[in-house]
N, C-alpha and C positions, 0 to 999 in steps of 0.2 A: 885598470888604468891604461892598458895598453890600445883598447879599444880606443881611449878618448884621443888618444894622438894619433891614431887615423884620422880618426874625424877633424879632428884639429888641421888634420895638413891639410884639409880643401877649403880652397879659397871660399868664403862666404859668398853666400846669392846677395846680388844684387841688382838694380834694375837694366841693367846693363850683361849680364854672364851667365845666364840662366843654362844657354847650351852648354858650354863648360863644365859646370858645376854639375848638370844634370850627367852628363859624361861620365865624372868622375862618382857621383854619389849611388849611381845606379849598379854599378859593381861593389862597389862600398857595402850596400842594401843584401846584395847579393851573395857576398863573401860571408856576412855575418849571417844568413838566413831569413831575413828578416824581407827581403823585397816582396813574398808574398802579402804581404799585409800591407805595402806601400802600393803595388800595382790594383789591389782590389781582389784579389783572389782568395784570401784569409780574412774577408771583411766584418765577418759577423761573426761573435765570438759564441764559443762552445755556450749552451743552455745551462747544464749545471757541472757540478763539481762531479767528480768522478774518482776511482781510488787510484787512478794515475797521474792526478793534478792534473788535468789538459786545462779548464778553463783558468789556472793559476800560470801553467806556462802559455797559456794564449796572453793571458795580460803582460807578464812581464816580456813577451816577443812585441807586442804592442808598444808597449812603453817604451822598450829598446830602439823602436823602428823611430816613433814620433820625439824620442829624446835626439835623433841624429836627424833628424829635420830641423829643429826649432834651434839645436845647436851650429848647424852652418848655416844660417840665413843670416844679413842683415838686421838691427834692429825694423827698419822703416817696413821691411818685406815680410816679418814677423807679424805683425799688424794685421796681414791678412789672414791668417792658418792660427790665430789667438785663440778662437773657439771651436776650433776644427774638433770634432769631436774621437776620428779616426783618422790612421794616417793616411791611409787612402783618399779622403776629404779633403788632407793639407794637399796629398801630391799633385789631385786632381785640380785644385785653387791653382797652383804652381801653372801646370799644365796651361790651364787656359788664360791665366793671365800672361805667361811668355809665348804662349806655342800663337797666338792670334797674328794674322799679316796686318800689318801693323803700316799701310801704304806710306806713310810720312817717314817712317821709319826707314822704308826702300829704298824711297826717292833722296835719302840722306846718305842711305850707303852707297847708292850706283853713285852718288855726285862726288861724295869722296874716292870713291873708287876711280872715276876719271881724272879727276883732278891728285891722284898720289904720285909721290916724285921720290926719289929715291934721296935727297939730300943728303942730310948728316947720318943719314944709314949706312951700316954695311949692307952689303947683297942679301946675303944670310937673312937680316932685320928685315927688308923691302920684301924680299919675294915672301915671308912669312907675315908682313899685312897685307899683303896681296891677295894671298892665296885664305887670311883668315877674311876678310871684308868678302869675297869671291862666297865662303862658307854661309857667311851669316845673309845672305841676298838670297843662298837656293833654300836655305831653313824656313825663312820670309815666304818666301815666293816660291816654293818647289820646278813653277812653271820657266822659273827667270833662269834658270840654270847657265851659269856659263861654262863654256865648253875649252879644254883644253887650248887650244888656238889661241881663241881672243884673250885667257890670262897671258899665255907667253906674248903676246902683240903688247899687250897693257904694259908687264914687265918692262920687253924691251924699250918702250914708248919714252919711259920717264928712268930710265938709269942716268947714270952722271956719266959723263965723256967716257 
């Protein structure tokens, strides 16, 4: 039971938190043992039974892995990884469908990126969407990277008096 309230505490994938989530769920994978068989490396399960049950703990480490994908994901993102047949399959789905530059998606962050103001923020609040919108532009665009400098310029641009 204790396992499920790990998984519980990560925020569900949605189309919107994919790095996040991936963040958090890839140690998660990792803790449990289970990322071998999420990354592709444990992909193909043992040929037969054997008298130390491997291909019996291959499925249930399988099962463990792709129960803790289907269980933090949204419904809507679930959709996709429905027939996934291994979990490697789901993560790989995951993968290409968040990991893609997504240009409209770019030119949405650099625009709110220029246009953010510190308003009803604390400091605290501003330089932590700053610094996340700054994250999710070099994910995007590895090439767009911005540099030390122009966040602190952006910061100081848009604080309040």
């Amino acid at each position: 039971m204790s396992d499920l309230q790990v998984v519980g505490g990560i925020k569900k994938l949605n189309n919107q938190n994919y790095n996040s989530w991936s963040t958090c769920m890839m140690p998660y994978l990792q803790g449990q043992d289970l990322w071998e068989v999420a990354n592709g490396n444990e992909v193909t399960s043992p040929e037969a039974e054997d008298t130390n049950g491997i291909l019996r703990k291959w499925r249930i480490k399988a099962g463990k892995a792709m129960f803790a994908l289907k269980t933090t994901v949204e419904e809507d993102v679930l959709e996709h990884i429905r027939v996934a047949k291994t979990t490697h399959e789901a993560w790989d789905t995951f993968v290409k469908m968040f990991s893609k530059k997504n240009d409209t998606k770019l030119q949405l962050l650099e625009s709110e990126l220029l246009s953010v103001s510190q308003r009803d923020m604390t400091i605290l609040q501003y330089f932590h969407k700053v610094k996340l919108l700054c994250r999710e532009i070099s994910e995007l665009d590895p090439e767009a990277h911005i540099g030390d400098t122009r966040v602190k310029r952006i910061i100081i641009h848009a604080l309040k008096p």
